[in-house]
N, C-alpha and C positions, 0 to 999 in steps of 0.2 A: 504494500500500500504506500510506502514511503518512496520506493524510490517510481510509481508513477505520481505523486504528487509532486517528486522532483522535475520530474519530466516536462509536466502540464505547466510548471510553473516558468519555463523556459530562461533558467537562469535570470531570473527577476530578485534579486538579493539573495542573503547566506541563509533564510530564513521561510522556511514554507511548513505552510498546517495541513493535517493527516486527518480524513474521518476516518475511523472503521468502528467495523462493532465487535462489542466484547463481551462475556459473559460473566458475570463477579464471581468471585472465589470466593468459597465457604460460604455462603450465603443461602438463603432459600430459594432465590430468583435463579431460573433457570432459562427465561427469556435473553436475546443479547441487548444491551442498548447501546447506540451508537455514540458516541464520545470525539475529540476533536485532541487533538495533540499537535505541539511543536517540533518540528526537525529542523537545528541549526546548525551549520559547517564552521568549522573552523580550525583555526591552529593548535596543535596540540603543541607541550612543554620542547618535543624539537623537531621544531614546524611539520610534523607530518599533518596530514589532513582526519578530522576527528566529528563526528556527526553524533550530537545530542539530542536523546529522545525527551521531552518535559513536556509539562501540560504547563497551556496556551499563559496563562499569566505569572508565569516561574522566568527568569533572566539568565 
């Protein structure tokens, strides 16, 4: 899922949002619901390239 929203986003910043659906853990619900996440690239500690999964209002 992340790397077609990479895609779609046609290099438009380091920074693009993921939907998919998921199912919660341990829980009673056994429906998926659909959720939205951040995928951001960047430099790692020696410069390789390093892509962070976090949800939408984490930095």
């Amino acid at each position: 899922m992340t790397r077609s929203a990479i895609r779609r986003s046609r290099g438009s910043g380091d920074r693009v949002m993921v939907e998919l659906y998921r199912i919660p853990r341990g829980g009673r619900a056994r429906q998926p619901r659909r959720v939205q996440l951040a995928a951001q690239i960047g430099p790692g500690d020696n410069a390789e390239p390093v892509m962070t999964i976090m949800q939408p209002c984490e930095d």
